[in-house]
KEPA-494673 format. One line per field, with one value per residue (C-alpha): residue number from 1; x, y negated, z negated; chain. Coordinates in nm, 4 decimals. Last residue first. Example, Ala and Ser with C-alpha at 12.3 -4.5 7.8 and 13.67 -1.06 7.14 Angstrom:
pos <- (2|1)
c1 <- (1.3670|1.2300)
c2 <- (0.1060|0.4500)
c3 <- (-0.7140|-0.7800)
unit <- (A|A)
***
This chain:
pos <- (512|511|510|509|508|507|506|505|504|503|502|501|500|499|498|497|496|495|494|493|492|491|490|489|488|487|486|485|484|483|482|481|480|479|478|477|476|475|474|473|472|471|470|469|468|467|466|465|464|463|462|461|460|459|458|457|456|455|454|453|452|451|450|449|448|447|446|445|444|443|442|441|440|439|438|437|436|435|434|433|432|431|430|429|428|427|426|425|424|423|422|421|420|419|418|417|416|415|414|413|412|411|410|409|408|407|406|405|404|403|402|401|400|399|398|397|396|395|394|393|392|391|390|389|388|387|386|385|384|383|382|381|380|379|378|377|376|375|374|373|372|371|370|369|368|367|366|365|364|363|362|361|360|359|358|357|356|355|354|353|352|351|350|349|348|347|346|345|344|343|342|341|340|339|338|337|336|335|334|333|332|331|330|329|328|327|326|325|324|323|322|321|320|319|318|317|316|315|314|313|312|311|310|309|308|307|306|305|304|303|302|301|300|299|298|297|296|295|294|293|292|291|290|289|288|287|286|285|284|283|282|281|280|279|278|277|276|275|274|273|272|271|270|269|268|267|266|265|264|263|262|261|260|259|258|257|256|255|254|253|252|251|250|249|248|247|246|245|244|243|242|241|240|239|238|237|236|235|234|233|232|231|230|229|228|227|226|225|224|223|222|221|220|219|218|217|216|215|214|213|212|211|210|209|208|207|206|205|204|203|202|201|200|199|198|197|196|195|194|193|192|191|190|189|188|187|186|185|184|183|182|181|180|179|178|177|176|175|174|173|172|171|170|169|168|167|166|165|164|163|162|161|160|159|158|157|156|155|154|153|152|151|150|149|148|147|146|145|144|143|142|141|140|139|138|137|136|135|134|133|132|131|130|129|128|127|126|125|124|123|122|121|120|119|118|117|116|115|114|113|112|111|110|109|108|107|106|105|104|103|102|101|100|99|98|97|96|95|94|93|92|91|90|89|88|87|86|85|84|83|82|81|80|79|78|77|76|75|74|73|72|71|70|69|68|67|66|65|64|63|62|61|60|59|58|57|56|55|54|53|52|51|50|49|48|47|46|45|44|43|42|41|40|39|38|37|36|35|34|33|32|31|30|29|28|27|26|25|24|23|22|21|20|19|18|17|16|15|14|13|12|11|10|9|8|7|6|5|4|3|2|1)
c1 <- (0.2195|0.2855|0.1337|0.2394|0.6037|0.5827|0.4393|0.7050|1.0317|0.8767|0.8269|1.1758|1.3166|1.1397|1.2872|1.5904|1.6271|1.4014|1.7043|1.7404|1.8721|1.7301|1.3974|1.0898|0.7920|0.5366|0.4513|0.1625|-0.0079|-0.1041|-0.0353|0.2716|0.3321|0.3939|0.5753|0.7983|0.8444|0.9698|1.2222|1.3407|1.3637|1.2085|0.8414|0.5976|0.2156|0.0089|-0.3979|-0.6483|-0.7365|-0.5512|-0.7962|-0.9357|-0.5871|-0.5249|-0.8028|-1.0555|-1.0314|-0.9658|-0.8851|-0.6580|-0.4477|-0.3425|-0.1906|0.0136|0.1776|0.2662|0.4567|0.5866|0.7747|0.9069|0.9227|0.5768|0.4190|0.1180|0.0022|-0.2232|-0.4766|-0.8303|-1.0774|-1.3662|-1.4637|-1.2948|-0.9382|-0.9459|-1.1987|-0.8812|-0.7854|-1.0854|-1.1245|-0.8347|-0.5206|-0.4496|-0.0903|-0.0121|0.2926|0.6855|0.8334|1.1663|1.5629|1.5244|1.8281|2.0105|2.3266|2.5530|2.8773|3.0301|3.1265|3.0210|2.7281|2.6414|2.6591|2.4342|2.1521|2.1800|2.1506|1.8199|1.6528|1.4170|1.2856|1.0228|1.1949|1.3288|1.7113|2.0307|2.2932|2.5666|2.8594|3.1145|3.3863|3.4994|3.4606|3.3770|3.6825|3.6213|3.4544|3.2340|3.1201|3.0764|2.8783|2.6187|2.5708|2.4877|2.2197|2.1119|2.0061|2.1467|2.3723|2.6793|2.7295|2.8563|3.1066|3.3445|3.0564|3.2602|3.0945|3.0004|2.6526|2.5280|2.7046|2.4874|2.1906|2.3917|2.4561|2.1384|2.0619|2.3780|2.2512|2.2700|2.5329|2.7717|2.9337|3.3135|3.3798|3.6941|3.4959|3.1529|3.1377|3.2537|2.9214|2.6928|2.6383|2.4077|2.1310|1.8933|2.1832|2.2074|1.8715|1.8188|2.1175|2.0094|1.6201|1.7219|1.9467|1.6960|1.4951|1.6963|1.7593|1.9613|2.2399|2.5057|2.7604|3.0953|3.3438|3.1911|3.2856|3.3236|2.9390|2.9270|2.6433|2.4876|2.4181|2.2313|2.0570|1.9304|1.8093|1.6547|1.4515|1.1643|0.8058|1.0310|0.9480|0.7222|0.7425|0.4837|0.3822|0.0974|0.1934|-0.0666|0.0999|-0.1092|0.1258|0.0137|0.2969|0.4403|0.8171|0.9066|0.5954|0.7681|1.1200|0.9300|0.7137|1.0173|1.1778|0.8166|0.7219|1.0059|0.8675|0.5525|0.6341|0.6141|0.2892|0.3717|0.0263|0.0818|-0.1482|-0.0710|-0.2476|0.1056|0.3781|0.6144|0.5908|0.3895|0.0522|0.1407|0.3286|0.1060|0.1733|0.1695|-0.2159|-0.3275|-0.2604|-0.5700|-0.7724|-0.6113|-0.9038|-1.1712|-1.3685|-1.2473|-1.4835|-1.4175|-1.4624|-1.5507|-1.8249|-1.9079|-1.7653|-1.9644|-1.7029|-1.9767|-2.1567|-1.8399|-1.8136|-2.1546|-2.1687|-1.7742|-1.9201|-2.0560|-1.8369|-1.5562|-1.3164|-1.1268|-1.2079|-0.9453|-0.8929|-0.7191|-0.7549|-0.3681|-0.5018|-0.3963|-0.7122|-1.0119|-1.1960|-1.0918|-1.3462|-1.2318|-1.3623|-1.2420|-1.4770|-1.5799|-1.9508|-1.8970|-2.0539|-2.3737|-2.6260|-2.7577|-2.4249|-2.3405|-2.6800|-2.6369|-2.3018|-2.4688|-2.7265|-2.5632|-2.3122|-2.5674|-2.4169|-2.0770|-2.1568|-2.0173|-1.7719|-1.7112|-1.3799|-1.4696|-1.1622|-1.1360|-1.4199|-1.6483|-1.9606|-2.0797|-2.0148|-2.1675|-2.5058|-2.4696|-2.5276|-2.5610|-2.8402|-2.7077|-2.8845|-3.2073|-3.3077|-3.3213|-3.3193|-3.2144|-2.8893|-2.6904|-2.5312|-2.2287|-2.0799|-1.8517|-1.4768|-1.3534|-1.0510|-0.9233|-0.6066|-0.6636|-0.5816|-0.2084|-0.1081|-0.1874|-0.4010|-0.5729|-0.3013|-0.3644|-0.1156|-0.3680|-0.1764|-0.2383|-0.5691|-0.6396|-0.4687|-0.6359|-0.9607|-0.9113|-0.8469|-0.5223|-0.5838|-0.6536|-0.6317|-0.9099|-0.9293|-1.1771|-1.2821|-1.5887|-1.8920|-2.1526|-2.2876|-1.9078|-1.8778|-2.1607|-2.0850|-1.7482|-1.9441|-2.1200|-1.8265|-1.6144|-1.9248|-1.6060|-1.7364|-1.4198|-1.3394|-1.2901|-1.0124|-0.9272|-1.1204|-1.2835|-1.0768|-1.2019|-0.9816|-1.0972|-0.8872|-1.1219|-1.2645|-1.6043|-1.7340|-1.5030|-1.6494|-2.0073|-1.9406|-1.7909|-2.0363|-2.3456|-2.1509|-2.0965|-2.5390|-2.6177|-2.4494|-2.5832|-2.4003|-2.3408|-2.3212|-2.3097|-2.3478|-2.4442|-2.2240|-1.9992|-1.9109|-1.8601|-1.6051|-1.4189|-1.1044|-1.0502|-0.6730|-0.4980|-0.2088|-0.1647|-0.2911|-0.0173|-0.1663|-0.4732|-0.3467|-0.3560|-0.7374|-0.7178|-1.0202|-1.3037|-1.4986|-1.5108|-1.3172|-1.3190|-1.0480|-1.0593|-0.7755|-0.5813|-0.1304|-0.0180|-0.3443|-0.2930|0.0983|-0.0078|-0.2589|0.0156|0.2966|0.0065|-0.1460|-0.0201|0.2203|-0.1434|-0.2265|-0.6247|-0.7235|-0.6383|-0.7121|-0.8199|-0.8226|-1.0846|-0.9500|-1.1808|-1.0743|-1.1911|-1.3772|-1.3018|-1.4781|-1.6492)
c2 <- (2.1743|1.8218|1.6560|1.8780|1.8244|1.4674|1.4813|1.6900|1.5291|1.2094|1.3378|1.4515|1.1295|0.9462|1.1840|1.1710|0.7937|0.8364|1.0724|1.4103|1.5355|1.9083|1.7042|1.9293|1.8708|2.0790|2.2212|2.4384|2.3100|2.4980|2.2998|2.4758|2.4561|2.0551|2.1146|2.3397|2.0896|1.8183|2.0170|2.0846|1.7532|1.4740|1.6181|1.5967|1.7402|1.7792|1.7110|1.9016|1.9901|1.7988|1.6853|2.0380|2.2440|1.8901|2.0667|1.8278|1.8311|1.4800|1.3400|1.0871|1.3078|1.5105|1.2160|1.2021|1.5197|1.5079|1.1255|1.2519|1.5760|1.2872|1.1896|1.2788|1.1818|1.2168|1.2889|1.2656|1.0437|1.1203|0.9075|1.1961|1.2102|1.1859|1.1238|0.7514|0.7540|0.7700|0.3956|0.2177|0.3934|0.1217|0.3064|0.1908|0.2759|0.6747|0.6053|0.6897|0.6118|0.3929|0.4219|0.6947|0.8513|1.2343|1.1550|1.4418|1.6226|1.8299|2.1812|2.3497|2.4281|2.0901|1.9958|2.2745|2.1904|1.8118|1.8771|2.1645|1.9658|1.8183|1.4907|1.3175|0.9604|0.8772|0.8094|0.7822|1.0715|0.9503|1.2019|1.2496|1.4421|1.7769|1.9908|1.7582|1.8180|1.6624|2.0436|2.0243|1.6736|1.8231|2.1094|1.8956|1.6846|1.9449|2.1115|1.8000|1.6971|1.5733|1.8105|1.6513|1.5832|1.1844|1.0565|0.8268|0.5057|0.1983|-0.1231|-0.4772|-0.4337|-0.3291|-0.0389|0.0386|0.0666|0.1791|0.5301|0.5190|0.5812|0.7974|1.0843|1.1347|0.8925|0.9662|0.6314|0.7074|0.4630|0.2758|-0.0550|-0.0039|-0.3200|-0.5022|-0.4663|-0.6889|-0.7408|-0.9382|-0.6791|-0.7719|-0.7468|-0.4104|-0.3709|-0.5329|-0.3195|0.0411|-0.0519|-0.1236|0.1774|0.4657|0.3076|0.3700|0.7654|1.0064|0.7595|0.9327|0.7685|0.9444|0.9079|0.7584|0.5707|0.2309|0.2447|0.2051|-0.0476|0.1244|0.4339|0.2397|0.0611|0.3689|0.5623|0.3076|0.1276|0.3060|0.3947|0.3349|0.0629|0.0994|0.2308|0.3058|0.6075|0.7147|0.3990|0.4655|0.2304|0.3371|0.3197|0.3201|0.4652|0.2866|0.4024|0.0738|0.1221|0.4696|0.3105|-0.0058|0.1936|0.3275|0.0462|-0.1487|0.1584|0.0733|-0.2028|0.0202|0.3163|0.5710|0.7768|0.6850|0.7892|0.8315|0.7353|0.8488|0.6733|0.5891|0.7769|0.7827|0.4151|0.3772|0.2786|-0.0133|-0.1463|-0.1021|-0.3969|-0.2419|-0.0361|-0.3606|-0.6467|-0.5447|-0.6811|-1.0344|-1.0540|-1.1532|-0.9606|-0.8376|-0.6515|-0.6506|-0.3575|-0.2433|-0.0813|0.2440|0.3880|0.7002|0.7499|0.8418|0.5208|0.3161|0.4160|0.3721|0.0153|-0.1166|0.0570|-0.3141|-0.5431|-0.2937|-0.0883|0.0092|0.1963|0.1193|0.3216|0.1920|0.4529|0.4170|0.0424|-0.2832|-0.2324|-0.1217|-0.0203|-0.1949|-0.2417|-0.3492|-0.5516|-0.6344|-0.8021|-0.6036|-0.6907|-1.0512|-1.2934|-1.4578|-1.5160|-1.1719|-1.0074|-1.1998|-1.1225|-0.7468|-0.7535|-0.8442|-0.6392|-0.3204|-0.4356|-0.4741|-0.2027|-0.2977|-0.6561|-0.7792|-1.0161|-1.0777|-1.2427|-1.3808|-1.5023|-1.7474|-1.7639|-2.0174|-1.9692|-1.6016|-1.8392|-2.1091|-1.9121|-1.6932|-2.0059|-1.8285|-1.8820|-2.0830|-2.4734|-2.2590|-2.1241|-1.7577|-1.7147|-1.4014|-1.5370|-1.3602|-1.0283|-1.0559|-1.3606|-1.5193|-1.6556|-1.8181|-1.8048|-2.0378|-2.0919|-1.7511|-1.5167|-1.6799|-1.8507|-1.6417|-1.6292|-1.3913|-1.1233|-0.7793|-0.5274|-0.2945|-0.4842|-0.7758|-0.7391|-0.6500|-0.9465|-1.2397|-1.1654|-0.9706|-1.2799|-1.3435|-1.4746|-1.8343|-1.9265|-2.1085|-2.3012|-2.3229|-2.5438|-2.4106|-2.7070|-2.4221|-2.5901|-2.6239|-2.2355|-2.1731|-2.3544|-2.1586|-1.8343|-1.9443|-2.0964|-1.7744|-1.5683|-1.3902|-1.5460|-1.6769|-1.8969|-1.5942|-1.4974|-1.0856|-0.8841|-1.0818|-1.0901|-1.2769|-1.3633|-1.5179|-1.6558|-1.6336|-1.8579|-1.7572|-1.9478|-1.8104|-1.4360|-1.5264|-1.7261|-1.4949|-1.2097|-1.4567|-1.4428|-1.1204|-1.0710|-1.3519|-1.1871|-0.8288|-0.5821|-0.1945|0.1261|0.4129|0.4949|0.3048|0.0094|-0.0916|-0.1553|-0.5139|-0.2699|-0.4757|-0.5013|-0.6312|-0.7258|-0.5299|-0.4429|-0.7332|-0.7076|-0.6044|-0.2203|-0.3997|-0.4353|-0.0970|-0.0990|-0.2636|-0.5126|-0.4391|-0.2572|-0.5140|-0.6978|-0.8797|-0.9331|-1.0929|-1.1889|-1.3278|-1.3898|-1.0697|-1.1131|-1.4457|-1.4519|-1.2108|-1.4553|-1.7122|-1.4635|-1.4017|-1.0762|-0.9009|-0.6470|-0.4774|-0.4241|-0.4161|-0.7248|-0.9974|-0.9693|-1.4012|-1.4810|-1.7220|-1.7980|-1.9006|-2.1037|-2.0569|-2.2991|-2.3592|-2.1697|-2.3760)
c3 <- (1.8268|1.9241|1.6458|1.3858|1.5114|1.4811|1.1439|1.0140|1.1537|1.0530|0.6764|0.6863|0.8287|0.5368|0.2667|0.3965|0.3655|-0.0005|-0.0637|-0.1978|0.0365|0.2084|0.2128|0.1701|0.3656|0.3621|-0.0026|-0.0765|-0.3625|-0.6571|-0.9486|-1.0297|-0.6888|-0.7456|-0.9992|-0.8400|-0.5191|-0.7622|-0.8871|-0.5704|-0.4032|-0.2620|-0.2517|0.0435|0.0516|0.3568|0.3198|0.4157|0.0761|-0.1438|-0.4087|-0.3848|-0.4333|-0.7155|-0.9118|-1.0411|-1.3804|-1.4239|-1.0935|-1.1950|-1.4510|-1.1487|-0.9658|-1.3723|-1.2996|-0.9543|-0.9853|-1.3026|-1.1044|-0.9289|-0.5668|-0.5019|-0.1237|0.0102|0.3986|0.6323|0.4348|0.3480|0.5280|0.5821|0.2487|-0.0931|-0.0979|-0.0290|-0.3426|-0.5737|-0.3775|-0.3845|-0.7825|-0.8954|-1.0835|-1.3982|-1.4857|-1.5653|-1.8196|-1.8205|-2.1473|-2.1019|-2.2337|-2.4603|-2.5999|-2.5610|-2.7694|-2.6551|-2.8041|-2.5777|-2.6739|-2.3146|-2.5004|-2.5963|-2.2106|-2.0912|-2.3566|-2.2648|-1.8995|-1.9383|-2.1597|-1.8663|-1.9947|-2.2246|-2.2883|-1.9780|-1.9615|-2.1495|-2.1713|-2.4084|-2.4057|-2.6640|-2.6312|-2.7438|-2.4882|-2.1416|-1.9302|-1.5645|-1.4731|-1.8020|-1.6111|-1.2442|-1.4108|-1.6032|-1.2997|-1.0571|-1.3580|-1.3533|-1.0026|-0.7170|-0.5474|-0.4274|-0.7902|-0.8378|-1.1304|-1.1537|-1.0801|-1.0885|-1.2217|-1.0586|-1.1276|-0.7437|-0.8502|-1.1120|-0.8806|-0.5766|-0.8080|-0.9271|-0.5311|-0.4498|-0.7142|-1.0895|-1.2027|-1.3572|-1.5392|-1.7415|-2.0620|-2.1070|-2.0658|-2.0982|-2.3840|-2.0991|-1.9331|-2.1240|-2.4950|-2.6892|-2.7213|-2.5067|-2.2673|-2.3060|-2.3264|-1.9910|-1.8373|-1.9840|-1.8503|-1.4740|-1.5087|-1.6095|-1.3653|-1.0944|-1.2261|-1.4171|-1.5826|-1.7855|-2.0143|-2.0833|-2.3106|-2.5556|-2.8219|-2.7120|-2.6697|-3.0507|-3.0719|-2.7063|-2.9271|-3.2219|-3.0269|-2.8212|-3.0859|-3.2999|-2.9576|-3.0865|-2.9102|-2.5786|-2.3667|-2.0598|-1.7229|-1.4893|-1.2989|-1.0966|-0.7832|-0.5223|-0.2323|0.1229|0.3889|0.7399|0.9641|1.2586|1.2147|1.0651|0.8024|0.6872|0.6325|0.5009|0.2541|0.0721|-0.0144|-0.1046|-0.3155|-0.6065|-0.7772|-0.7734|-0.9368|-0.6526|-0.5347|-0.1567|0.0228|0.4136|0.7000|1.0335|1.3214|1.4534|1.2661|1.6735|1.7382|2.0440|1.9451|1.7546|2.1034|2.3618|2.6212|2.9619|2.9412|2.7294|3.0053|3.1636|2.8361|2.9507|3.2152|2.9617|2.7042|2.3623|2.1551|1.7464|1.5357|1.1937|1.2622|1.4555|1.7880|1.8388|2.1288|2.4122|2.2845|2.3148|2.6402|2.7308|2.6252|2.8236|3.1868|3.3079|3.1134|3.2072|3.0078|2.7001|2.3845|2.1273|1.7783|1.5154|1.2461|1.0966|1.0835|1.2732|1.4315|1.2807|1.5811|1.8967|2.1846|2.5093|2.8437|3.1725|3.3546|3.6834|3.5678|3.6923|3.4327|3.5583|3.2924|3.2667|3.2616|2.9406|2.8066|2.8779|2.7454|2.4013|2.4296|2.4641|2.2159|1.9490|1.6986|1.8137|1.8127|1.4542|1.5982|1.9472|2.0950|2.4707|2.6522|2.9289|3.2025|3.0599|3.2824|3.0823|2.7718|2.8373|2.9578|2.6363|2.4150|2.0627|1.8605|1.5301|1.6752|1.7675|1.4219|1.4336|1.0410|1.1039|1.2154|1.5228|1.5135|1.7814|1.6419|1.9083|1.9030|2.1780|2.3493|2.6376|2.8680|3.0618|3.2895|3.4250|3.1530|2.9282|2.6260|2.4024|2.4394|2.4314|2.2883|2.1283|1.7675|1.9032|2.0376|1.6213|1.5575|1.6464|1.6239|1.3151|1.0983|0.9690|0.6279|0.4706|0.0958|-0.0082|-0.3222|-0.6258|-0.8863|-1.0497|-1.1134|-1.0092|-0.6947|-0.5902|-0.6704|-0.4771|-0.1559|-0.1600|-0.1518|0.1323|0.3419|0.2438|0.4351|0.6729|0.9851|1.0345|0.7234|0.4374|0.7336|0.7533|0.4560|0.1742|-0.1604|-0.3877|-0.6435|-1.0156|-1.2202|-1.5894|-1.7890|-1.8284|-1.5652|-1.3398|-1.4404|-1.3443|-1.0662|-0.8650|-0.9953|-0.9046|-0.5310|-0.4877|-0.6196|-0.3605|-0.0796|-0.1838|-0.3805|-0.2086|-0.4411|-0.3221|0.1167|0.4546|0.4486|0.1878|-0.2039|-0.4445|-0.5875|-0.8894|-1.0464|-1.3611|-1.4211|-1.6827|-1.4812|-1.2296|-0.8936|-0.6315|-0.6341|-0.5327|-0.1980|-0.1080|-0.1262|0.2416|0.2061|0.4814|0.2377|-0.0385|-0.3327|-0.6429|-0.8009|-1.2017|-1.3928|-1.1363|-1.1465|-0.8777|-0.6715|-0.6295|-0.5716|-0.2309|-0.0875|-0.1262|0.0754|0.2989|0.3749|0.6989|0.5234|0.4619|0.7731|0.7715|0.9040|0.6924|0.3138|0.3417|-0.0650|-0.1779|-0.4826|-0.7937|-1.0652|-1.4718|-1.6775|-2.0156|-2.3415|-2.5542)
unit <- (A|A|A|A|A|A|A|A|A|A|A|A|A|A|A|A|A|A|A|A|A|A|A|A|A|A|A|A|A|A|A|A|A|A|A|A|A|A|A|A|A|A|A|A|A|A|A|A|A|A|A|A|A|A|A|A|A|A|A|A|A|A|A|A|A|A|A|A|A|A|A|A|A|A|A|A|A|A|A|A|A|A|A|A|A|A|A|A|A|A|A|A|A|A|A|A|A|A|A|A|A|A|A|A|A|A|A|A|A|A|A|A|A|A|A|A|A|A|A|A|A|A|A|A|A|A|A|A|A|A|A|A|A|A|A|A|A|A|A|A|A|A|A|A|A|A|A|A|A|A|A|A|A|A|A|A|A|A|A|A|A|A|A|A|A|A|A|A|A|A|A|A|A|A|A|A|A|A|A|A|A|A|A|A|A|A|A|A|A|A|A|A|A|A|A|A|A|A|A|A|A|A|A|A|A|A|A|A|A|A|A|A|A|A|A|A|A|A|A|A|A|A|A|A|A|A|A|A|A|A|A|A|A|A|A|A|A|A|A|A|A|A|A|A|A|A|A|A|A|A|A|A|A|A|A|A|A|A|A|A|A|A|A|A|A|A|A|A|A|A|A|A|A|A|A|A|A|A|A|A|A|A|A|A|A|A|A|A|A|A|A|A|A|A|A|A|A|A|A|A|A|A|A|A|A|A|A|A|A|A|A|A|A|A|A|A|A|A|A|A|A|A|A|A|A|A|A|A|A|A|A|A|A|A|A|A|A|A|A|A|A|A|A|A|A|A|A|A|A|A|A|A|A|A|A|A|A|A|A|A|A|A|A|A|A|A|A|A|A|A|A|A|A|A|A|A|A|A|A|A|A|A|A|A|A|A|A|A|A|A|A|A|A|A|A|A|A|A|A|A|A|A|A|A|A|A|A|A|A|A|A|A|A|A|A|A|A|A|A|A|A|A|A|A|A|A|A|A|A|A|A|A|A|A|A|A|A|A|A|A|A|A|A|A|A|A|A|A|A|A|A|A|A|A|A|A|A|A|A|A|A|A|A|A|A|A|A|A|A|A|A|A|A|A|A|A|A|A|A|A|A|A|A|A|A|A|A|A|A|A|A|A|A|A|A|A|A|A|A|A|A|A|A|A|A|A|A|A|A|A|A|A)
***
């Protein structure tokens, strides 16, 4: 008899994804099963486990949408067949997030389960439009308010709009857009001065945060003139004035700019930070993995006589990571380099292996091979043996320059490069209306295998609208072989200059 799974109710928080919890995070890394909606950022499923099952519960107004009771039978469902199950419910499951139902079922169901709390959107989408819920001087209370009341009406859920016109701290609605009219009219109704101030914010924290700011009185036809739709909270009390001063989110020069980084993903996070720090949304689509060669032959073979080499070339970070763990796999560590020249490819693999305790003698200005093929015949390469050690399919074009300069190299495969599994949330962000600003390719990989998610769906009509980045040269021709026009174009071949490059280009298209 199979045993009994868990089930995590996971709080996604707002929108933000560096705003999910460090435990919410070590969920989604260990489940076998997510389960996840709308209001969910889809970037966070690049932290799920390869392998995991993820699943679309869907949203409002268009494919596929589950009810309550059909999320939670799927809860169940896979928990009772052993599995970890996450469920991932956007901002707190607690605050009128439904966690309370779901939970009920798994305790009807004999499942064990645990909660693990978010930041609900109460608290930081005014945040993030720089308005505090409290101050000392507006107001010592905040309450939080469902919009959208019951439909089963009973008396003890109808909301006590008298109280809360009388209360005079902060009002934090939930689910009112649609019924905002109404709302306000009840608040009015019962006393509350029309002068309030009052704000809507539409899915804050987000690259689409959008705030509508105002009066109780004037607060419905704003919002109307806007077309402001769902998700979005309303904010009513006299700390809404404190917005116009305390902007912060929507001063940083990327805000409202969302930017797809297609990088592995234990290398996104470096990346992401330089963008995030600048106020961009980054959306992690990682389109290439690594995985061990088909044969470790080659390479075992090479690193048992490393002594005879004179030269050992690394072309990339995870050409190092992979050298180093099979070298130790191997019972040997770095002495057996010694006597042996490192190049490196660029300053990045060059930190990699220097953050090993070992000298790198070799650096092109330029960073790519044909750079480090001529600094090496410069150094005096006929005649010696050079072990170039990197992805398994590569360009030929060092290898080929290096044997003809009478060197003799042992080309050998340190990692394959794969497409991972990439969850549909995060292809369908380039359908539609929500396409990002702007992705990113830092390998000629990183082009090849985004193609492979769309099938035969030229990448011209994937892209369309959208600007296209590439670190470096190489990386730019592949992407033209595809057909895309290429925007932003780093004249280093950093991820540093890469970031300031996007900037550069997103600032200026905003101003022109």
């Amino acid at each position: 008899m199979t045993a009994v799974g868990r089930v995590s109710l996971v709080g996604a928080g707002p929108g933000d994804p560096g705003l999910l919890t460090v435990r919410g995070r070590r969920c989604l890394e260990e489940a076998d099963v997510v389960i996840y909606d709308n209001l969910s950022n889809p970037a966070l499923l690049t932290d799920a486990r390869q392998g995991a099952e993820i699943i679309f519960t869907g949203k409002h107004g268009e494919g596929v949408r589950l009810s309550q009771a059909e999320i939670s039978a799927l809860v169940v469902d896979r928990a009772l067949a052993g599995h970890w199950v996450v469920r991932l419910k956007g901002g707190d499951p607690f605050v009128f997030g439904r966690g309370g139902e779901e939970a009920l079922e798994c305790v009807r169901a004999g499942i064990p389960f645990e909660v693990v709390p978010g930041v609900t959107s109460a608290v930081a989408a005014p945040a993030y439009a720089g308005i505090p819920l409290t101050h000392r001087d507006y107001a010592s209370t905040v309450t939080f308010v469902t919009g959208h009341e019951s439909a089963k009406g009973d008396a003890g859920r109808s909301v006590p709009w008298d109280a809360l016109a009388r209360e005079g701290g902060t009002l934090v609605l939930f689910m009112s857009v649609l019924q905002l009219g109404e709302n306000l009219r009840q608040l009015l109704a019962h006393g509350m001065d029309p002068t309030t101030p009052a704000a809507a914010i539409r899915w804050g924290t987000t690259a689409r945060q959008e705030v509508v700011s105002g009066t109780l009185a004037t607060l419905p036809e704003l919002v109307a003139a806007r077309r402001l739709r769902p998700p979005a909270v309303i904010v009513i009390g006299h700390v809404v004035g404190l917005g116009a001063d305390l902007r912060w989110y929507e001063q940083r020069p990327l805000f409202g700019r969302r930017i797809v980084v297609t990088r592995p993903v234990h290398q996104v996070r470096a990346f992401a930070k330089l963008l995030e720090d600048r106020g961009a949304e980054v959306v992690p689509m990682p389109t290439i993995a690594t995985v061990a060669p088909v044969s470790w032959s080659e390479t075992d073979a090479a690193l048992a006589r490393l002594g005879d080499y004179a030269w050992l070339v690394l072309t990339s970070q995870n050409g190092v990571e992979a050298f180093f763990a099979r070298l130790r796999e191997t019972g040997r560590d770095v002495r057996a380099l010694h006597g042996v020249g490192i190049a490196a490819i660029g300053p990045q693999t060059r930190a990699a292996i220097e953050a090993r305790g070992l000298q790198v003698a070799l650096t092109p200005d330029t960073y790519r091979a044909e750079a480090v093929a001529a600094a090496l015949i410069e150094a005096g390469i006929a005649g010696r043996r050079v072990l170039l050690a990197r992805a398994a399919v590569a360009r030929t074009i060092l290898p080929e320059q290096l044997t003809a300069a009478g060197a003799s190299v042992d080309d050998v495969p340190l990692y394959r490069a794969v497409l991972p599994e990439v969850p549909e949330g995060l292809r369908a962000l380039f359908a539609g209306s929500g396409k990002p600003d702007l992705v990113t390719f830092t390998s000629s990989s990183t082009v090849t295998n985004f193609a492979r998610l769309f099938g035969d769906r030229p990448l011209t009509e994937v892209l369309r609208g959208v600007a296209v980045g590439c670190i470096g040269p190489i990386t730019a021709a592949t992407a033209r072989e595809h057909g895309l026009h290429v925007d932003v174009e780093p004249a280093s071949y950093t991820v540093p200059a890469f970031s300031a490059a996007i900037e550069q280009f997103l600032t200026d298209d905003a101003t022109a």
